[in-house]
Structure formats: structure tokens, C-alpha cells
PATIVEX-996325 format. One line per 10 residues: number of its first residue (from 0); their letters; for each residue x negated, y, z of N, C-alpha, C, O, CB. Coordinates in steps of 0.1 Angstrom, whole numbers, plus 5000, padded with zeros to 4 digits. Glycine has a CB too. Example, Ala and Ser with C-alpha at 12.3 -4.5 7.8 and 13.67 -1.06 7.14 Angstrom:
BEGIN
0> AS> 4868 4943 5078 4877 4955 5078 4868 4967 5078 4858 4967 5085 4887 4955 5090; 4872 4978 5071 4863 4989 5071 4871 5000 5079 4866 5011 5080 4859 4994 5057
//
This chain:
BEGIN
0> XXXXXXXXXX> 7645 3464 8983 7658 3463 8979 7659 3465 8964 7664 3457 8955 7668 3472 8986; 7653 3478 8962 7655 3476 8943 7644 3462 8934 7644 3460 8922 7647 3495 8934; 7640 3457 8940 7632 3444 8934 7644 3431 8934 7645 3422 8926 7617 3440 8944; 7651 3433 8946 7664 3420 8949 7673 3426 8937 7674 3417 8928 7674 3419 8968; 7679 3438 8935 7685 3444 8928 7683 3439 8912 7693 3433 8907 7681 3455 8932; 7672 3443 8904 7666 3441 8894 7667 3423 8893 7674 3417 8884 7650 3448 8895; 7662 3418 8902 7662 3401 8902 7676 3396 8900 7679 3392 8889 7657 3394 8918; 7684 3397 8909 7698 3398 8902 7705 3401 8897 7716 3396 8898 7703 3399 8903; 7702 3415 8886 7704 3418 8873 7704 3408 8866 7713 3403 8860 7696 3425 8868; 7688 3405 8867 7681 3394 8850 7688 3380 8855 7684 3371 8848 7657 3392 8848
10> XXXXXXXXXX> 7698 3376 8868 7708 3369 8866 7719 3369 8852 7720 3362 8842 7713 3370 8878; 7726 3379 8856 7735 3380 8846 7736 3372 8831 7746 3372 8825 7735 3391 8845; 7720 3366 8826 7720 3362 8813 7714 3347 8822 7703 3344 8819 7711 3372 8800; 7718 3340 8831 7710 3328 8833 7719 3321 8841 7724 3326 8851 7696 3330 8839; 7724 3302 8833 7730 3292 8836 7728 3282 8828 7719 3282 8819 7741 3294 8836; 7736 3273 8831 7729 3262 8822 7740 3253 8818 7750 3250 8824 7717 3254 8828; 7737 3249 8807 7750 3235 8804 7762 3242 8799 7760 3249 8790 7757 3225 8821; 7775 3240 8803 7785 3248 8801 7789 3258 8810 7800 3263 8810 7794 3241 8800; 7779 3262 8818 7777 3275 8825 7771 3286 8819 7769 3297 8825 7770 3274 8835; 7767 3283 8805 7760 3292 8801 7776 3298 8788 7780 3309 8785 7743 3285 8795
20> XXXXXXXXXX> 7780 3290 8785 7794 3291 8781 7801 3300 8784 7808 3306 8777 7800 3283 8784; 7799 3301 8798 7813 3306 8810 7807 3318 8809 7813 3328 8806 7814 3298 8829; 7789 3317 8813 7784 3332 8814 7789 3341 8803 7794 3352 8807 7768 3333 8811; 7787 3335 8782 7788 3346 8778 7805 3349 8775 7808 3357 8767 7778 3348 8766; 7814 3340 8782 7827 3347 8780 7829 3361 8790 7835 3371 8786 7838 3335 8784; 7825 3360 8798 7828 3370 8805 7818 3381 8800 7808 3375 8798 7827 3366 8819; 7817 3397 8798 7811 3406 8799 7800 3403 8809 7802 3398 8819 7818 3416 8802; 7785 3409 8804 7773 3410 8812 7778 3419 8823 7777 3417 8835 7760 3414 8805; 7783 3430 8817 7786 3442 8831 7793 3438 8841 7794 3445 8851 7794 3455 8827; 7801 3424 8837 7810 3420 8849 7799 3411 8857 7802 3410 8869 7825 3411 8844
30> XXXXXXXXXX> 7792 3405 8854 7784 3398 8862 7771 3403 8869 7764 3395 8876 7780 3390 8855; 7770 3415 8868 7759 3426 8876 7760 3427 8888 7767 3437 8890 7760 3440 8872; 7757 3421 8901 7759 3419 8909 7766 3434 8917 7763 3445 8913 7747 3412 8912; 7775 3432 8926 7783 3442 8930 7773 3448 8944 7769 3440 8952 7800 3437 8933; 7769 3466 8945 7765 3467 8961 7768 3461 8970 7760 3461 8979 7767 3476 8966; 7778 3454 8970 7779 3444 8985 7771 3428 8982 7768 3420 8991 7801 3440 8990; 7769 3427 8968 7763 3416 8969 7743 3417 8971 7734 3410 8976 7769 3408 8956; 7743 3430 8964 7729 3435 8962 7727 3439 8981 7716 3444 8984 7728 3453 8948; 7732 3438 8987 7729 3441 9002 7727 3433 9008 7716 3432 9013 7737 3447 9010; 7739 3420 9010 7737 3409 9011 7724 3400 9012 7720 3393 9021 7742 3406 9005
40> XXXXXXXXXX> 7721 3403 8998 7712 3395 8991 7697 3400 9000 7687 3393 9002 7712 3398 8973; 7698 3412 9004 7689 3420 9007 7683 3418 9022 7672 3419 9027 7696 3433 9005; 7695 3415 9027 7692 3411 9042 7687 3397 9043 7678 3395 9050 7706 3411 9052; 7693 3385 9035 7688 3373 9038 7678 3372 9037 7672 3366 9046 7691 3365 9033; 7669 3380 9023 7655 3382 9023 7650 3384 9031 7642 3377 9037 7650 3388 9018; 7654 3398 9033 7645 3403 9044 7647 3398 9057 7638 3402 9065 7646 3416 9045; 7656 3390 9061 7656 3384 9076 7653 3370 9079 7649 3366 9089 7668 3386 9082; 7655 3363 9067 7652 3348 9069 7664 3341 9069 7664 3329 9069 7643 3345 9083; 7677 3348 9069 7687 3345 9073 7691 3328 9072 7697 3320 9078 7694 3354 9067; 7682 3328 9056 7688 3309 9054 7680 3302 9060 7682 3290 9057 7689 3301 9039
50> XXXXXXXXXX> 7670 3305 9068 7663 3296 9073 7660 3285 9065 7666 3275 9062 7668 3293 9082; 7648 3288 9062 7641 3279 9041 7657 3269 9037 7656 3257 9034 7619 3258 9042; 7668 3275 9038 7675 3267 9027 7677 3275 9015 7677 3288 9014 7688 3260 9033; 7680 3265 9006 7687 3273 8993 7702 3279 8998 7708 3273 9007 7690 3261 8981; 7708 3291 8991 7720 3297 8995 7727 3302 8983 7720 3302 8973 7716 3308 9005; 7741 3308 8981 7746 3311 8975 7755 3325 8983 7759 3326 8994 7749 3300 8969; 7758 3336 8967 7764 3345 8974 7782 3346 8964 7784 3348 8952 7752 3360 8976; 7789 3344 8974 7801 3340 8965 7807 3355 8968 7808 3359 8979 7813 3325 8969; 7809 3363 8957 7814 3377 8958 7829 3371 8950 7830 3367 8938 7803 3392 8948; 7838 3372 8959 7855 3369 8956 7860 3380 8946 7864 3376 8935 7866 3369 8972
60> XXXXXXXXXX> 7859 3394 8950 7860 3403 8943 7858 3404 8929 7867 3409 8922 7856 3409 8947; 7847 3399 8922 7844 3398 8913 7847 3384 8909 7851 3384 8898 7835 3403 8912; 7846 3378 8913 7846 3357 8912 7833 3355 8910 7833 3346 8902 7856 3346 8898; 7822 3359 8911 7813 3359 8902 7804 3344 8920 7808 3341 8931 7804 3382 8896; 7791 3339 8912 7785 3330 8922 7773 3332 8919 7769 3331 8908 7787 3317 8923; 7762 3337 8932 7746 3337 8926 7742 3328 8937 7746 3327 8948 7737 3353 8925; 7731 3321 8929 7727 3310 8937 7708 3319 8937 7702 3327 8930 7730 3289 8927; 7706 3312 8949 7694 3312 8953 7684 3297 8956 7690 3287 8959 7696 3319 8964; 7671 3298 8955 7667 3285 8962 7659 3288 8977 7657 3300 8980 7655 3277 8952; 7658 3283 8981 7651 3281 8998 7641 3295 9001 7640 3300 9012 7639 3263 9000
70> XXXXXXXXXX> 7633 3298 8990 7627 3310 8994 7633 3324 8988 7625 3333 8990 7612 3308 8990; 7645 3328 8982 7651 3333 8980 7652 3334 8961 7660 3342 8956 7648 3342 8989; 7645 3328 8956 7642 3333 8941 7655 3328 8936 7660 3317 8938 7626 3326 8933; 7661 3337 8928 7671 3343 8923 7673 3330 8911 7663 3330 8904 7668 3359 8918; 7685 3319 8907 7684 3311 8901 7695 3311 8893 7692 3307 8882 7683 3302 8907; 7705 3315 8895 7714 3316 8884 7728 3322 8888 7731 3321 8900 7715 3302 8878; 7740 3327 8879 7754 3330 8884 7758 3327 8874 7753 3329 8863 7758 3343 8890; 7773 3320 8878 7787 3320 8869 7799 3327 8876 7800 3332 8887 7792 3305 8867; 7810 3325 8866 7820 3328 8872 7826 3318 8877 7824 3307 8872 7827 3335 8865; 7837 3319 8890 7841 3310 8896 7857 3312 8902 7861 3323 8902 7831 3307 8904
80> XXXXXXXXXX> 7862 3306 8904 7874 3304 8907 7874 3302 8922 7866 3296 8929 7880 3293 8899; 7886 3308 8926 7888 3313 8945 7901 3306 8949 7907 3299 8941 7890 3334 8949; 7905 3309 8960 7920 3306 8963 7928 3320 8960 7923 3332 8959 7922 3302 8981; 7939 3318 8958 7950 3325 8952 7952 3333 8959 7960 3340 8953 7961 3320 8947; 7951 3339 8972 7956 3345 8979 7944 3353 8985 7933 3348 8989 7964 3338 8986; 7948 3372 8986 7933 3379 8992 7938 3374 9003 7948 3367 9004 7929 3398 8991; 7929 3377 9012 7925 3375 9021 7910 3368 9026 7903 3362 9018 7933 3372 9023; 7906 3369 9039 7895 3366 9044 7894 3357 9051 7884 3350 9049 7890 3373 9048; 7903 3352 9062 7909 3340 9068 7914 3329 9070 7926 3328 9069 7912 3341 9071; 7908 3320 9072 7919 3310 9068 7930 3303 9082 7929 3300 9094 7909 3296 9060
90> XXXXXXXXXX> 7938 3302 9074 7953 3299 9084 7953 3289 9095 7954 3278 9090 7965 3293 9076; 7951 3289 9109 7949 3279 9117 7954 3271 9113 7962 3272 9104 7951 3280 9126; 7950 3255 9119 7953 3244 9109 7954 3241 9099 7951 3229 9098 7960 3241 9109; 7956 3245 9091 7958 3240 9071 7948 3232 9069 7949 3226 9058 7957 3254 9057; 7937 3231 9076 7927 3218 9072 7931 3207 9075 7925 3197 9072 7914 3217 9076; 7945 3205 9084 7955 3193 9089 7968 3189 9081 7976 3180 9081 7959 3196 9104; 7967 3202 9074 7977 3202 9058 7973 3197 9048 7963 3200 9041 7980 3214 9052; 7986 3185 9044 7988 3185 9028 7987 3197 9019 7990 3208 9022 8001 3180 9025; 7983 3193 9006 7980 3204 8993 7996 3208 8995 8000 3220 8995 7973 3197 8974; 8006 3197 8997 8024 3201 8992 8030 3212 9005 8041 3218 9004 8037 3182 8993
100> XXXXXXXXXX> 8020 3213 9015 8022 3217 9026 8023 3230 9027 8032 3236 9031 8014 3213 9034; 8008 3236 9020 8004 3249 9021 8011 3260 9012 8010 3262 9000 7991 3249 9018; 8019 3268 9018 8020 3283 9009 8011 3292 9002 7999 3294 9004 8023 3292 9016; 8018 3296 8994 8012 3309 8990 8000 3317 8997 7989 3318 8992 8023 3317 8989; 8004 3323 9010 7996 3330 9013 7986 3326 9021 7977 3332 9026 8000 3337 9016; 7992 3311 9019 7977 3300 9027 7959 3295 9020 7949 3290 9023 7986 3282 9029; 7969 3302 9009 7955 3298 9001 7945 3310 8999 7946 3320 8992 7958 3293 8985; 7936 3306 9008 7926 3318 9009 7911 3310 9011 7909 3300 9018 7929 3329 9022; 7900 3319 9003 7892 3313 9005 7883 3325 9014 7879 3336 9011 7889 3306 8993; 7883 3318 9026 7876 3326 9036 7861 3335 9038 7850 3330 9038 7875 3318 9045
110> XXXXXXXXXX> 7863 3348 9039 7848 3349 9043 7841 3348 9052 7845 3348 9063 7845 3356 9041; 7826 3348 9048 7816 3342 9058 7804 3340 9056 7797 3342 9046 7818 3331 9062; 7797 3332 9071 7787 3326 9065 7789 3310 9066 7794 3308 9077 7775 3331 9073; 7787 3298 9061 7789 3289 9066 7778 3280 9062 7772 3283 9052 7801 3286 9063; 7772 3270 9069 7764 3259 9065 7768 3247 9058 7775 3240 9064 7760 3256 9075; 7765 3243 9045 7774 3235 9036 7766 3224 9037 7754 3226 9036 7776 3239 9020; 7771 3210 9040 7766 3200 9035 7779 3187 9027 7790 3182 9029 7757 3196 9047; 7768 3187 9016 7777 3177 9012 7783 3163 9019 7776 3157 9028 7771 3173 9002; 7795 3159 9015 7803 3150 9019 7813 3140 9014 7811 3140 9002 7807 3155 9026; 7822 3132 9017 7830 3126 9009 7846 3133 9012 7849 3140 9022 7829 3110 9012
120> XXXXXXXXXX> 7853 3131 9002 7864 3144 8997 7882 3127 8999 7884 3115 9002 7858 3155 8968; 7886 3134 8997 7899 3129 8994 7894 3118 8979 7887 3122 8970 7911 3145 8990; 7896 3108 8980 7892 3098 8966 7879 3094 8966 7874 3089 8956 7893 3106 8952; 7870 3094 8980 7860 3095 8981 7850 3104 8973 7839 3101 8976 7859 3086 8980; 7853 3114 8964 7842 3120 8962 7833 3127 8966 7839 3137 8972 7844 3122 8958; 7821 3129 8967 7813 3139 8970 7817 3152 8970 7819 3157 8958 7804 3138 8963; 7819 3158 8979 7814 3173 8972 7810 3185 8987 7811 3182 8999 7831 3180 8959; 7806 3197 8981 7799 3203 8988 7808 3211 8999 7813 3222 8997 7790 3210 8981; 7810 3204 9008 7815 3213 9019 7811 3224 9024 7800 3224 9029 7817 3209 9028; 7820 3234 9024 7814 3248 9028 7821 3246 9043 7813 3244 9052 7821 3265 9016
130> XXXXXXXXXX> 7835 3246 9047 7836 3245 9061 7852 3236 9060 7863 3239 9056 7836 3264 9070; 7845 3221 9068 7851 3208 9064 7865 3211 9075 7874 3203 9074 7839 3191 9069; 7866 3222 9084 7878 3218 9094 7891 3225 9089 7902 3224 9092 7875 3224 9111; 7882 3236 9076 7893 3242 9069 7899 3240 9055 7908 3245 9049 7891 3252 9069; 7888 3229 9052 7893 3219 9041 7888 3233 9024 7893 3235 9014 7916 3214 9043; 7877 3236 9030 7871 3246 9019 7858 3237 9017 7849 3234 9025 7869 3264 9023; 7861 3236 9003 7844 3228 8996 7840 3238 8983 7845 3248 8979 7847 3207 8988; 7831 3231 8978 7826 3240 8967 7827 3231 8958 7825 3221 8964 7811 3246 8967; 7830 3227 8941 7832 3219 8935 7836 3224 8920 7844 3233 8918 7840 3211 8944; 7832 3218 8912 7840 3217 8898 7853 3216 8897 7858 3212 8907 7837 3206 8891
140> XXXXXXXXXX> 7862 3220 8885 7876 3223 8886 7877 3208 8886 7870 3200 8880 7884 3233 8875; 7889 3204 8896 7891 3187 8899 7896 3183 8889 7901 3192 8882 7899 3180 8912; 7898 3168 8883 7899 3165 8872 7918 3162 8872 7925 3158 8863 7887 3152 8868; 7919 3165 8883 7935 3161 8882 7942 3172 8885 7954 3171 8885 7940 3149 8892; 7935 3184 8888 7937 3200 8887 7952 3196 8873 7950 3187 8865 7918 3213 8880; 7967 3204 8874 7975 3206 8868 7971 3218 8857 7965 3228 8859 7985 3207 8876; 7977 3210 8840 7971 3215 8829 7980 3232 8831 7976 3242 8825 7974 3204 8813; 7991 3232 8841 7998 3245 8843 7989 3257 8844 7991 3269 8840 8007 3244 8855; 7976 3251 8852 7974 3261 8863 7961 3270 8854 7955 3280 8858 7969 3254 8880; 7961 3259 8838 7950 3266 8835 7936 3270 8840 7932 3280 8834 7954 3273 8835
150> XXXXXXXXXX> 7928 3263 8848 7918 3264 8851 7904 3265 8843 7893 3272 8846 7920 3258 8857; 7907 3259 8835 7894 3261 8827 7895 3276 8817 7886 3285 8816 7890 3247 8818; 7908 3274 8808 7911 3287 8808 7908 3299 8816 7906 3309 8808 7919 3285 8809; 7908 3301 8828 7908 3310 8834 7888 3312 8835 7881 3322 8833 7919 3308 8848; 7884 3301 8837 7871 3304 8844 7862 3310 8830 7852 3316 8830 7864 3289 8852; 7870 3305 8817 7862 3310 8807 7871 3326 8799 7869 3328 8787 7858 3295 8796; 7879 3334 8806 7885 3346 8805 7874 3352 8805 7863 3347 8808 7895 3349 8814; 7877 3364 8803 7866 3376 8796 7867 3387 8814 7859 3395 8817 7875 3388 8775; 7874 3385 8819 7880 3393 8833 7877 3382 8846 7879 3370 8844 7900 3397 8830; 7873 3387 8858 7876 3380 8868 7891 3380 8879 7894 3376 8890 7865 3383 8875
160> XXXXXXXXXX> 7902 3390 8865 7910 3391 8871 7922 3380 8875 7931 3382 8884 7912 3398 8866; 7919 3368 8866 7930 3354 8867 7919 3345 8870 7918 3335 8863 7940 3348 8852; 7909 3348 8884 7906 3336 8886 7909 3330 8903 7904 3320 8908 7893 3335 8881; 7915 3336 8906 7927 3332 8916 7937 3322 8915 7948 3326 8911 7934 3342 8917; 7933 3306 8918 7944 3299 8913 7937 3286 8920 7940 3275 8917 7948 3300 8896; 7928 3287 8929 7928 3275 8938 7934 3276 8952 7939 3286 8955 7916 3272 8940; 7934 3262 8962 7944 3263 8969 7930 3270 8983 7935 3270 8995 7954 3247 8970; 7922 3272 8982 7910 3280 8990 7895 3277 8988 7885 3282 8993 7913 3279 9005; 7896 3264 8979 7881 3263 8972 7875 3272 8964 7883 3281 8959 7879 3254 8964; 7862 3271 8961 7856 3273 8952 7847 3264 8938 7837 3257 8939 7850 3279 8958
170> XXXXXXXXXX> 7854 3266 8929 7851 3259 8918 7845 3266 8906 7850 3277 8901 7861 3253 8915; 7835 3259 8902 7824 3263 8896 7819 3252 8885 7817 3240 8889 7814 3266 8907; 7817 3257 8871 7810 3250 8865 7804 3236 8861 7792 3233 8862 7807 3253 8867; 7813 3227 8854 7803 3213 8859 7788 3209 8854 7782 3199 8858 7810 3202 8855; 7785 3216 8846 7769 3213 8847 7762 3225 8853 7750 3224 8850 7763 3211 8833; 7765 3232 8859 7761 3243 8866 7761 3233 8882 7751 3231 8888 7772 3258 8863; 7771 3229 8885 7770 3220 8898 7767 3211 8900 7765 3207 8911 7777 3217 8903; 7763 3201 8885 7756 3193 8887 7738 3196 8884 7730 3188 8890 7763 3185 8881; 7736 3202 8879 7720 3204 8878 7709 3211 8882 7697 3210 8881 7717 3206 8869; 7718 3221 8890 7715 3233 8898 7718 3233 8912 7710 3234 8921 7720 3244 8893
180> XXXXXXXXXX> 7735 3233 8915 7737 3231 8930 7738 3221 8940 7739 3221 8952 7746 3236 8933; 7736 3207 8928 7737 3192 8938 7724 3190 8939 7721 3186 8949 7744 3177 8933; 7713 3193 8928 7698 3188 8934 7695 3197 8945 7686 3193 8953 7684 3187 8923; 7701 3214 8950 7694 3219 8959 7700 3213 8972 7693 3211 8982 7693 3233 8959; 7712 3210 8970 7720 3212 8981 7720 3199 8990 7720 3198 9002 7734 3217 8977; 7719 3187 8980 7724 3173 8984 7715 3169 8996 7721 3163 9004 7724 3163 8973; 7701 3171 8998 7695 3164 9007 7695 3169 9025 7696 3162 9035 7681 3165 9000; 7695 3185 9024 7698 3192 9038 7707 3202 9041 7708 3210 9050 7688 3198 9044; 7717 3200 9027 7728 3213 9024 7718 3230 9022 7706 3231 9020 7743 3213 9042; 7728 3241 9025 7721 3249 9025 7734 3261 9027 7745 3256 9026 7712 3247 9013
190> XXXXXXXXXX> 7734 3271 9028 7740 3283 9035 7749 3291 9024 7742 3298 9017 7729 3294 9041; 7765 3290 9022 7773 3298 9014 7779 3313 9028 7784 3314 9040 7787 3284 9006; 7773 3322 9014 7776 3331 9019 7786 3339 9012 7785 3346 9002 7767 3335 9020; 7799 3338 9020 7816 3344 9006 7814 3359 9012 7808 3358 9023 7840 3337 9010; 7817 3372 9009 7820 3380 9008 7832 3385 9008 7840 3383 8999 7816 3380 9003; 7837 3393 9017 7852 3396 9021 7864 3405 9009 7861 3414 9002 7850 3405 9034; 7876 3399 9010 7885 3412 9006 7886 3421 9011 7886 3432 9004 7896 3412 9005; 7887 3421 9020 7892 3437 9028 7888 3436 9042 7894 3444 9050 7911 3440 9029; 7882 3430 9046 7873 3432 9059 7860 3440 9057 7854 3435 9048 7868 3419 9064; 7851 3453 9064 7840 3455 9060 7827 3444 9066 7827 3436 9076 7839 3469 9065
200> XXXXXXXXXX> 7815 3448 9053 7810 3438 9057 7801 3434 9068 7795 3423 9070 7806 3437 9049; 7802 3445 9076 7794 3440 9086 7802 3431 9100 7798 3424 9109 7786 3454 9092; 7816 3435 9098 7828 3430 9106 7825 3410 9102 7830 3401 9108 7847 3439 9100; 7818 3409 9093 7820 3396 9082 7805 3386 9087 7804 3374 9090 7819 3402 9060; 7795 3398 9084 7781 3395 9088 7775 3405 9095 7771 3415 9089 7773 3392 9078; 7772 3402 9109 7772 3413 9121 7758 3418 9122 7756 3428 9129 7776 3407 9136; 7749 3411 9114 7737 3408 9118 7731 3424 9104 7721 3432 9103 7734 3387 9115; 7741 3421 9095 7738 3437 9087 7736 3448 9094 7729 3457 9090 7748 3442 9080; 7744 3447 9109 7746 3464 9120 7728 3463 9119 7722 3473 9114 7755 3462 9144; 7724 3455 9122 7707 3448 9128 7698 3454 9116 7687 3460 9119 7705 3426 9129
210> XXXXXXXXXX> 7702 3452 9100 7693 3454 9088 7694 3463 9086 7684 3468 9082 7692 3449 9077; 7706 3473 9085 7709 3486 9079 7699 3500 9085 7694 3507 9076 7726 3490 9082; 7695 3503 9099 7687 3508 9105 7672 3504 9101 7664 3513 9100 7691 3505 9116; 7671 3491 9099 7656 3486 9094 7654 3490 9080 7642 3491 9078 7653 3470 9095; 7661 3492 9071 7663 3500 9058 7658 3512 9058 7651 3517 9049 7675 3501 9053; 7665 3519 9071 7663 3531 9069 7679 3535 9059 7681 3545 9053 7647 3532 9062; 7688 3524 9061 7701 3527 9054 7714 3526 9064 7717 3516 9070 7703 3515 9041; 7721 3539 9066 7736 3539 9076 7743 3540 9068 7753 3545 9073 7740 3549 9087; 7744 3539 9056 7756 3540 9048 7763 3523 9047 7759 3512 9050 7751 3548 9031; 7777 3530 9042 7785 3514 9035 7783 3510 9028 7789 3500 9025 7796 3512 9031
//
């Protein structure tokens, strides 16, 4: 664990394109991966969890995104933008909902584990679906995103505190998504792993009850 630890440290200074941008607006200390993500990270290793795919660990709390490739080696994080609303769940149906449809407290971007593969979007575009029945993908801020809402603004803020302002995606970086998460992801997808608001994490990922004992760790 303190080797996954250290590895995702020496994230904190690594992106690319205008992700490296994004990196140094924000504080390095904000991008230090949080104990729930250093655990996470800890179990996939150690269990195989992605089954040789590439994976990512989206910590909402912070906004922060660390990507991994297929054998776990530690590839890069930005900050990223979530749905506006805490929570962990997403609202039965609303993947059968218009954007004009959904409330406030509908916008959540769920936690989990989910298997992503890319697909075609509303306008036909590509993009990486994290879980298609709830209408959560992974993607760059869309280009028709309202100049209100401030989005790029926000993702390059010094705080992950205003980056709450999608309707339950995750958006990230565009040369960060394009040079890093579409060549891993595009050919057999690969495993996003979100991290909860207020659920504990093993209620989220059950399979931690299973690693924490093999640690030799019962703590939270």
C-alpha cells in the first residue's frame, strides 16, 4: 500500500496538453490523492479487480481523476467536473429524461463500479460511457455547455469547490481525453471507479469487506 500511495503522489505533477494547465491551477496538496482513493487504488492492485483493463478512480469529493493503465501503473490526474448534486444514486429513470426534464437534485453523478465502453452520444458523438441506462458518460466539457455555467472556469479554479455543475457526467480535460483516455479506453473500454458522498466505502465496493482483513487493515 505505501508504494500505490507514493505512485499516486508523483501523480499530482503529471498530464498533458491542457491538462497540465488544469493541474497547475489547482494546488498540488489538492491533488494528493485522498485515503479513500489510496485504498481503492490498493485493492484493485492487489485483487485484479480490473481484470487487465485500464481504470480510473473518480474521487467526487475532491473532483480530482486518476487514471491507470491495464496493469495498474499510475498515468496521470486532473481535475474534473461532477453533477451538481451530492449524492451517490442516480434517480430511477432520468436516463429516459430530457436534460429540460431533470431537477436539481437529479443531477448526481453516481457511485460505483462501472464498466465503460465507448459509444455514440446524442449528435452522434463518441464518448465514453460509464453507465449508458443512466445517461452518465465521461467526456470533455460539451461544446454547447452554456457560457452561464462557466465550466471551464470552474475546472481551471484553484478549489474543487465549484466543480459541481454537470447534469451527472464527468468531464475532464480535452487533451487529457483525447491522448490518454480514448487510446486506452476505445478498443475494450475499461473500469470507472467513482467514489461515494456519503455512503461508506465498502457499502459502494463490497469486495473491500474481502481486502481489509488481507491487509491486515479493519479500520475506515
Amino acid at each position: 500500500m505505501i508504494n500505490m500511495f507514493l505512485a499516486l503522489v508523483g501523480l499530482a505533477g503529471v498530464a498533458a496538453g491542457d491538462a497540465g494547465q488544469l493541474t497547475a491551477a489547482r494546488p498540488t496538496s489538492e491533488l494528493v490523492p485522498s485515503a479513500e482513493t489510496v485504498r481503492v487504488a490498493d485493492w484493485i492492485a492487489a485483487s485484479g479487480d480490473n481484470r487487465a483493463l485500464p481504470y480510473v478512480i473518480v474521487d467526487k469529493a475532491n473532483a480530482s481523476l486518476f487514471l491507470f493503465d491495464r496493469k495498474g501503473k499510475p498515468l496521470g490526474t486532473v481535475p474534473v467536473l461532477i453533477g451538481v448534486a451530492v449524492g451517490d444514486d442516480a434517480t430511477p429513470g432520468i436516463g429516459s429524461k430530457n436534460l429540460a426534464e431533470i431537477g436539481p437534485a437529479e443531477k448526481t453523478t453516481p457511485a460505483g463500479r462501472f464498466l465503460a465502453r465507448f459509444g455514440l452520444a446524442v449528435g452522434k458523438e463518441r464518448v465514453l460511457w460509464v453507465d449508458y441506462a443512466t445517461s452518465v458518460a465521461l467526456h470533455p466539457i460539451p461544446k454547447g455547455a452554456s457560457a452561464r455555467e462557466r465550466r471551464r472556469q470552474r475546472m481551471l479554479s484553484p478549489t474543487p469547490d465549484d466543480n459541481r455543475i454537470t447534469f451527472g457526467c464527468i468531464n475532464v480535460p480535452v487533451a487529457f481525453y483525447g491522448k490518454t483516455i480514448r487510446p486506452l479506453f476505445q478498443k475494450k473500454g475499461g473500469y470507472v471507479y467513482i467514489l461515494p458522498d456519503t455512503k461508506p466505502l465498502e457499502v459502494v465496493f463490497p469486495r473491500l469487506r474481502v481486502q481489509a482483513p488481507m491487509n491486515g487493515n479493519t479500520g475506515r
